[in-house]
PDB file with SEQRES, HELIX, SHEET and CRYST1 records, atoms N, CA, C and O in Angstrom:
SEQRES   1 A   51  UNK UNK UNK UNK UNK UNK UNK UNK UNK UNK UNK UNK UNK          
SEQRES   2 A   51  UNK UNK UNK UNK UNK UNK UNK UNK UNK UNK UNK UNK UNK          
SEQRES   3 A   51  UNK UNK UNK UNK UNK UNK UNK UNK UNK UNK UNK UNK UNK          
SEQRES   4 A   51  UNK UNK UNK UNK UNK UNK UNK UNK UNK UNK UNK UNK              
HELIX    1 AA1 UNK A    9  UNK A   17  1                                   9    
HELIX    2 AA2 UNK A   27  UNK A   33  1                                   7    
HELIX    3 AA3 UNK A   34  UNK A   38  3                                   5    
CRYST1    1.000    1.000    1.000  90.00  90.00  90.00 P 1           1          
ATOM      1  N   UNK A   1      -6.685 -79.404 117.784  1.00  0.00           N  
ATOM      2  CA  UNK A   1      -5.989 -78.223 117.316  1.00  0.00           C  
ATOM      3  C   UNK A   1      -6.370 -77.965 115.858  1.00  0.00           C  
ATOM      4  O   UNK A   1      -6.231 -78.874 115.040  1.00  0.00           O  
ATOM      5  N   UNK A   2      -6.788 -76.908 115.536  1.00  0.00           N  
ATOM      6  CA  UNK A   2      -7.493 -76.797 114.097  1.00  0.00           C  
ATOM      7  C   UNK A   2      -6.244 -76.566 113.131  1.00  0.00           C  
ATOM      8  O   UNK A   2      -5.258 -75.924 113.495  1.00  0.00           O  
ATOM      9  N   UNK A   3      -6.329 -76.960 112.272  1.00  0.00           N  
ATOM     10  CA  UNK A   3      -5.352 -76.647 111.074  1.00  0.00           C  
ATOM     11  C   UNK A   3      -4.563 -75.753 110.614  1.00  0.00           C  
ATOM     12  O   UNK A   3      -5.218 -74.726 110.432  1.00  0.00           O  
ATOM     13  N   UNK A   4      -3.155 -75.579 110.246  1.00  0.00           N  
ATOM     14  CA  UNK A   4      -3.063 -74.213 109.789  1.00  0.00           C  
ATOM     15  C   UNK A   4      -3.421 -73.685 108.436  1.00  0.00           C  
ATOM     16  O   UNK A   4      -3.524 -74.312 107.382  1.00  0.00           O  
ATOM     17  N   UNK A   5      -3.614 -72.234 108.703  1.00  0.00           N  
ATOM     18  CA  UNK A   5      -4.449 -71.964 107.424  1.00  0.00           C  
ATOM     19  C   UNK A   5      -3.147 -71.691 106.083  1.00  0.00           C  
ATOM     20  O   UNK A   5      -1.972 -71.400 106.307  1.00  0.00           O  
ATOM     21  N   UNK A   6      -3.559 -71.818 105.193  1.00  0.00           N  
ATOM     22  CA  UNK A   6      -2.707 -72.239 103.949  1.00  0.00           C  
ATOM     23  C   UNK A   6      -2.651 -70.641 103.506  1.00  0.00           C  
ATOM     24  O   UNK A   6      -3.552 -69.859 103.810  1.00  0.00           O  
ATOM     25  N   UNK A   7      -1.489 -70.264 102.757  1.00  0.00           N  
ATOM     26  CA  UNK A   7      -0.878 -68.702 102.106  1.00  0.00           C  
ATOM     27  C   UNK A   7      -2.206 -68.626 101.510  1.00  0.00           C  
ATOM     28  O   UNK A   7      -2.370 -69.421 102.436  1.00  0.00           O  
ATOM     29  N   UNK A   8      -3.278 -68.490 100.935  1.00  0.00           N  
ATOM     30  CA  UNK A   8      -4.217 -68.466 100.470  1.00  0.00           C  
ATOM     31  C   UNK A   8      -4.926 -67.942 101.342  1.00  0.00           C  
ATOM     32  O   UNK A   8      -5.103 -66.729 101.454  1.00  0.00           O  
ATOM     33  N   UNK A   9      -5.606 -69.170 102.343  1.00  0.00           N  
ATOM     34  CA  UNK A   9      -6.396 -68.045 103.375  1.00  0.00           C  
ATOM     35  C   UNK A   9      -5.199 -67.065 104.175  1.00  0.00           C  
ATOM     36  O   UNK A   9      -5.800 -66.308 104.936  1.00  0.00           O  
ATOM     37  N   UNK A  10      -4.445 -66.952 104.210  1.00  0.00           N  
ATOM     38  CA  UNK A  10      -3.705 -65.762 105.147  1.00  0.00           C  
ATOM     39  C   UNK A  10      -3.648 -64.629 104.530  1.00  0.00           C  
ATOM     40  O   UNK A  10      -3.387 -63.649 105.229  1.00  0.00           O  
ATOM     41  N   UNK A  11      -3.935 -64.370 102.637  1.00  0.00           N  
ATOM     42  CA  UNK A  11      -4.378 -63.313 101.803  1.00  0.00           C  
ATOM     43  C   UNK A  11      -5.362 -62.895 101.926  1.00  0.00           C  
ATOM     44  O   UNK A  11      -5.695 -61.721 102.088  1.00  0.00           O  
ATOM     45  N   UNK A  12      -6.176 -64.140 101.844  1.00  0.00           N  
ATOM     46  CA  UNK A  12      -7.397 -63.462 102.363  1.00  0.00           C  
ATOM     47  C   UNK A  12      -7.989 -62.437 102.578  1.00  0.00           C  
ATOM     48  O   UNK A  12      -8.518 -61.434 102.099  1.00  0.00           O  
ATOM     49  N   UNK A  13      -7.534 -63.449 104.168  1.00  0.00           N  
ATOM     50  CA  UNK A  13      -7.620 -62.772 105.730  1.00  0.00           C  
ATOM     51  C   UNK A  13      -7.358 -61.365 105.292  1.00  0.00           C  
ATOM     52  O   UNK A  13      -8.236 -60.536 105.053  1.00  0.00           O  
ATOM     53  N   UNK A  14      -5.830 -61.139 105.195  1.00  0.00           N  
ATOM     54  CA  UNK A  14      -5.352 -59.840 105.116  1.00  0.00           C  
ATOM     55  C   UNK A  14      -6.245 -58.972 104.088  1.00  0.00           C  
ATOM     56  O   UNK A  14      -6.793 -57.914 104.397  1.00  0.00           O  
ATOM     57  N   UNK A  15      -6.310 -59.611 102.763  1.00  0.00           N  
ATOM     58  CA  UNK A  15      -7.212 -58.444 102.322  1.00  0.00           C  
ATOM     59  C   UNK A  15      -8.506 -58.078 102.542  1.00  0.00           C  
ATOM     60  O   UNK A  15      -9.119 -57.178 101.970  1.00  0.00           O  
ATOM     61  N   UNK A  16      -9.011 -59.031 103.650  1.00  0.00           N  
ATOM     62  CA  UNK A  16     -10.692 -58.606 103.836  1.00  0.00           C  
ATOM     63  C   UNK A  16     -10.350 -57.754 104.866  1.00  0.00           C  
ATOM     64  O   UNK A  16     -11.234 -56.911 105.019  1.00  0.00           O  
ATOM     65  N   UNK A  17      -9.262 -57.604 105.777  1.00  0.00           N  
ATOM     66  CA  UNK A  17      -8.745 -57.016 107.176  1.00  0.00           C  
ATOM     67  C   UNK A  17      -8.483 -55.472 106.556  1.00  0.00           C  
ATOM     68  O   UNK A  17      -9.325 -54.608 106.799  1.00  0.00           O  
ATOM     69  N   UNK A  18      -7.515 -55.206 105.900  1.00  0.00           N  
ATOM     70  CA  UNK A  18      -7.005 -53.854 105.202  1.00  0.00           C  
ATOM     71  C   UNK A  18      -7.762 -53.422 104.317  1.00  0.00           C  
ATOM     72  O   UNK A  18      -8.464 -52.420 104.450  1.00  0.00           O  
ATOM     73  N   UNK A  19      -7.684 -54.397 102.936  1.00  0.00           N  
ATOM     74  CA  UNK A  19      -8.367 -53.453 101.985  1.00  0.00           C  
ATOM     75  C   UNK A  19      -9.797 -53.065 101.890  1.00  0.00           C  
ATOM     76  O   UNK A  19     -10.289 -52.121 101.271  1.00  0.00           O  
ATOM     77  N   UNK A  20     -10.552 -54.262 102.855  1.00  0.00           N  
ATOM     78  CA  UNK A  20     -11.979 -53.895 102.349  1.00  0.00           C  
ATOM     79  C   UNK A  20     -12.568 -53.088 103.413  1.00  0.00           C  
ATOM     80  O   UNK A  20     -13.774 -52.846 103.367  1.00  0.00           O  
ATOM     81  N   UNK A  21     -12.048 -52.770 104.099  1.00  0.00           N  
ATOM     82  CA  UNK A  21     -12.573 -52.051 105.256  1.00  0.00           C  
ATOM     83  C   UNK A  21     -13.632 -50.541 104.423  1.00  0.00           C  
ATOM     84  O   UNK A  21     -13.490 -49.832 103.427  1.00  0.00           O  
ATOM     85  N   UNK A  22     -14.371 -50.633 105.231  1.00  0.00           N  
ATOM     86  CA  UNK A  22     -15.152 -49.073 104.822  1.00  0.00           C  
ATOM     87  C   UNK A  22     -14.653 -47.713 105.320  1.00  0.00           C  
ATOM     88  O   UNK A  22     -13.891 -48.005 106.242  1.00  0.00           O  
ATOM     89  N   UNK A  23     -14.674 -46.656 105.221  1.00  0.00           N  
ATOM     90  CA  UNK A  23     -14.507 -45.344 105.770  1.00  0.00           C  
ATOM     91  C   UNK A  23     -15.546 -45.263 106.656  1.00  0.00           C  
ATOM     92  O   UNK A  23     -16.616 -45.763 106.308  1.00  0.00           O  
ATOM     93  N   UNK A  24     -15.436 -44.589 108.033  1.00  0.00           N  
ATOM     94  CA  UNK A  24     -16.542 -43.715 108.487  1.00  0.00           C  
ATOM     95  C   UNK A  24     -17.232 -42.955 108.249  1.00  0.00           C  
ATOM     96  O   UNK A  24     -17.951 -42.465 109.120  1.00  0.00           O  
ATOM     97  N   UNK A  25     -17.282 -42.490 106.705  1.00  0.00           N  
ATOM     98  CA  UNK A  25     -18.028 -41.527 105.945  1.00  0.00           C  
ATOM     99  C   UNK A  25     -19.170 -42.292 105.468  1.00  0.00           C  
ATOM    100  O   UNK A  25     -20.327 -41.880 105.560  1.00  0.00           O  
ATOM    101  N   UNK A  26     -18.802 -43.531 104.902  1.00  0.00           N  
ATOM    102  CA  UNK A  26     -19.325 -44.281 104.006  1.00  0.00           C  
ATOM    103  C   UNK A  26     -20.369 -45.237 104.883  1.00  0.00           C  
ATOM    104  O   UNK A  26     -21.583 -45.342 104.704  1.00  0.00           O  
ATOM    105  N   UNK A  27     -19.656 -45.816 105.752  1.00  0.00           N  
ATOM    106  CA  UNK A  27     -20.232 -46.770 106.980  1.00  0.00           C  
ATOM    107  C   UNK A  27     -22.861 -46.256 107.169  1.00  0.00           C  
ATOM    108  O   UNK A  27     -23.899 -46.898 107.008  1.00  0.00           O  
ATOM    109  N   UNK A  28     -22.464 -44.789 107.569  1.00  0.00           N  
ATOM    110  CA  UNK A  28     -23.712 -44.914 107.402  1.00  0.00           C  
ATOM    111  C   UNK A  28     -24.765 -44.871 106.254  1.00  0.00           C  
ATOM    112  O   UNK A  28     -25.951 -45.179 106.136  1.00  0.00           O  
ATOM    113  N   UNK A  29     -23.775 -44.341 105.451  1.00  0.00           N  
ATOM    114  CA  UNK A  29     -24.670 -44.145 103.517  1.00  0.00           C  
ATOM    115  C   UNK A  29     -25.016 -45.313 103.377  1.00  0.00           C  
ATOM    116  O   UNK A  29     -26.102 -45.605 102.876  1.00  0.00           O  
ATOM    117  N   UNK A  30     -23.962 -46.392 103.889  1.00  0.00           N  
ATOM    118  CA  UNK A  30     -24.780 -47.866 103.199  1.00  0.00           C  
ATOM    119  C   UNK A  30     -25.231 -48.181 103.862  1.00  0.00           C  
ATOM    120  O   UNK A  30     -25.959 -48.867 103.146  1.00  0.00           O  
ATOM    121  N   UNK A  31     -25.644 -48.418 104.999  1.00  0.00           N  
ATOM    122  CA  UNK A  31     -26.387 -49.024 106.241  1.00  0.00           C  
ATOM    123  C   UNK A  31     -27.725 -48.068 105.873  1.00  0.00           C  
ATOM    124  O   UNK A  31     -28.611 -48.868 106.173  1.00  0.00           O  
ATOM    125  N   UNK A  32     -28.307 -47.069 105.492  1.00  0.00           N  
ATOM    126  CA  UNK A  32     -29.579 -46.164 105.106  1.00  0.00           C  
ATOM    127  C   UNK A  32     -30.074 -46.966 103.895  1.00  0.00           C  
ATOM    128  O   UNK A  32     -31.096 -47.648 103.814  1.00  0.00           O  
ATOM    129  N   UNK A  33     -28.910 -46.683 102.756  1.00  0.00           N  
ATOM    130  CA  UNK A  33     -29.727 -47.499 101.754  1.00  0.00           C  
ATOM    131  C   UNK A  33     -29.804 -48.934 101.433  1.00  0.00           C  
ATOM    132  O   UNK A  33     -30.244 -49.329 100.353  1.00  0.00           O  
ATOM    133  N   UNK A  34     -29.277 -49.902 102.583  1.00  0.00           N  
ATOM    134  CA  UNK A  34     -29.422 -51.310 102.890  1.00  0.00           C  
ATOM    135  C   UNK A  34     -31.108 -51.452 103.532  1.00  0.00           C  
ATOM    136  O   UNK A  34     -32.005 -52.182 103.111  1.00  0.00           O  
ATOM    137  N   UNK A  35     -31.140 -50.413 104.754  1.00  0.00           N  
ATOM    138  CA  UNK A  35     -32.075 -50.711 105.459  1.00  0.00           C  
ATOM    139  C   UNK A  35     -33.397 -49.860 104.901  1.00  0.00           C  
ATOM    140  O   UNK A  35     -34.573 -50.211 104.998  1.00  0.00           O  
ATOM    141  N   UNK A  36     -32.913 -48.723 104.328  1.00  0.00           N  
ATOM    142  CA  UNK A  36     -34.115 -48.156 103.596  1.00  0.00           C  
ATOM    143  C   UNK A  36     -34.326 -48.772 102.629  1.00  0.00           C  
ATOM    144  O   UNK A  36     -35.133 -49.431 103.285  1.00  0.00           O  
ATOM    145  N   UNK A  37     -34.387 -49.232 101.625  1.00  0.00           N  
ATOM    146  CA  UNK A  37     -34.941 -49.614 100.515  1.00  0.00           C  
ATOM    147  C   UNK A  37     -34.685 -50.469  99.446  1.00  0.00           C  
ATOM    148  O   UNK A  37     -35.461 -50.965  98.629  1.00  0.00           O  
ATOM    149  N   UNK A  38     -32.599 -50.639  99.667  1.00  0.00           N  
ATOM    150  CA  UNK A  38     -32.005 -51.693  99.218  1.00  0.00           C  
ATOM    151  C   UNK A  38     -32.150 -53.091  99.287  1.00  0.00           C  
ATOM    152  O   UNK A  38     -31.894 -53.867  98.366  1.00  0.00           O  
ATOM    153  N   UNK A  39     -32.573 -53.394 100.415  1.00  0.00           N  
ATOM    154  CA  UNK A  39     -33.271 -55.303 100.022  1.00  0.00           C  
ATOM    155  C   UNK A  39     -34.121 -55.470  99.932  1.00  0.00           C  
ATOM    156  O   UNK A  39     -34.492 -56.636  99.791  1.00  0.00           O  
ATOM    157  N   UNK A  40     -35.224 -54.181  99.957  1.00  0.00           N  
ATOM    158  CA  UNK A  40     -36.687 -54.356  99.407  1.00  0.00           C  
ATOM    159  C   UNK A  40     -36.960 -54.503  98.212  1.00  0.00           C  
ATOM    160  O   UNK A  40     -37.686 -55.450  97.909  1.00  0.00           O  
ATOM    161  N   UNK A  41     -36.449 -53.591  97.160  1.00  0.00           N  
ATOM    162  CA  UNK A  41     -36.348 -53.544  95.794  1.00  0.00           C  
ATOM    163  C   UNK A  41     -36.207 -54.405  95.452  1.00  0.00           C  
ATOM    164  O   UNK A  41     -35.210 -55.040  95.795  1.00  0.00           O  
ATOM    165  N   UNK A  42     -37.288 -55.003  94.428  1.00  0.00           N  
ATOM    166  CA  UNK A  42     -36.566 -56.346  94.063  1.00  0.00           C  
ATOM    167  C   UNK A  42     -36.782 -55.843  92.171  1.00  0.00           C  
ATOM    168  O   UNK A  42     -37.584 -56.434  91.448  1.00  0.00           O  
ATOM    169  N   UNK A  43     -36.002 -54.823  91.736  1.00  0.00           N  
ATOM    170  CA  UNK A  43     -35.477 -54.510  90.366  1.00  0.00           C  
ATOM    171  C   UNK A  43     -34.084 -54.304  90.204  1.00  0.00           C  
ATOM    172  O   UNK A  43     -33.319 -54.185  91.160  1.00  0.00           O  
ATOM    173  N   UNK A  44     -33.751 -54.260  89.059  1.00  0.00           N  
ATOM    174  CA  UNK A  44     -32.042 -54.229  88.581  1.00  0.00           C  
ATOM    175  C   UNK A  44     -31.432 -52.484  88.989  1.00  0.00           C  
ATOM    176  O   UNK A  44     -32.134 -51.511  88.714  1.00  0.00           O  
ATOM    177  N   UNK A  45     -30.218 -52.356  89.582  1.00  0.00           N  
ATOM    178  CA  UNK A  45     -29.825 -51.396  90.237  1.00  0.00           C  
ATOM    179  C   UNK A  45     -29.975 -50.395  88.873  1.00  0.00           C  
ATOM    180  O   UNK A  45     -30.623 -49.379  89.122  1.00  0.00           O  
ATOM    181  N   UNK A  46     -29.549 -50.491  87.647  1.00  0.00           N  
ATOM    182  CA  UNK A  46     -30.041 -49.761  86.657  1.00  0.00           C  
ATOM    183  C   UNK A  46     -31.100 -50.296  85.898  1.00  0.00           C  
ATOM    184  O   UNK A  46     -31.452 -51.463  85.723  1.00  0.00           O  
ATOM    185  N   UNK A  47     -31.797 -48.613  85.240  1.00  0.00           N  
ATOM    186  CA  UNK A  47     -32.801 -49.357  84.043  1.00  0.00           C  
ATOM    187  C   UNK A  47     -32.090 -50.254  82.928  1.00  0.00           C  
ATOM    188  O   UNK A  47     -30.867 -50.386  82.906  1.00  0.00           O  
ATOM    189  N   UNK A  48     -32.780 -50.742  82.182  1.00  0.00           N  
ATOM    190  CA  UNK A  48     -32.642 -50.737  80.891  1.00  0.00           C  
ATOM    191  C   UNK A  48     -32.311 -49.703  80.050  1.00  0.00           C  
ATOM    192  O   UNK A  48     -32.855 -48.599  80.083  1.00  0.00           O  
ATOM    193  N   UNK A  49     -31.322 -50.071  79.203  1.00  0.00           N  
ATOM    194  CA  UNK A  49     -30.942 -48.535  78.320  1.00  0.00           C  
ATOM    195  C   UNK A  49     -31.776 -48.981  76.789  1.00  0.00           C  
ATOM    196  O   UNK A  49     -31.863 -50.055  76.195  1.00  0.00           O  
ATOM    197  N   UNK A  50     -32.296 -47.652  76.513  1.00  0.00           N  
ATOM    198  CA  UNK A  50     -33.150 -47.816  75.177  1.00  0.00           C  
ATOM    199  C   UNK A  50     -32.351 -47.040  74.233  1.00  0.00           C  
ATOM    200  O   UNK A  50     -31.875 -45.912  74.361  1.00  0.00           O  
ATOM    201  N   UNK A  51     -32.280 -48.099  72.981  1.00  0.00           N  
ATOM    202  CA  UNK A  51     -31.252 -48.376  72.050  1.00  0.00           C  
ATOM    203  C   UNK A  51     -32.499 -47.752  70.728  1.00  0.00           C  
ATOM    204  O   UNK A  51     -32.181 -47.732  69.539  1.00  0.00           O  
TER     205      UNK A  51                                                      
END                                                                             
């Protein structure tokens, strides 16, 4: 019988369950720029700012 999980993981849980959920708006914008070009890039999401 596996363990019970401690108030800690049951926050978690809950906040990866509710809060992090995506919208259906959003769901395919990131899945395009994951699979288009986002783990190819291998530079910093911004430039450098010139000072």
């Amino acid at each position: 019988m596996p363990p019970t999980p401690s108030p800690t993981d049951e926050r978690l849980r809950d906040t990866i369950a509710r809060r992090m959920r995506m919208s259906h708006v959003d769901q395919p914008l990131m899945l395009m720029e994951l699979l288009g070009h986002g783990l190819t890039r291998q530079q910093p999401a911004w430039p450098p700012r010139r000072t």
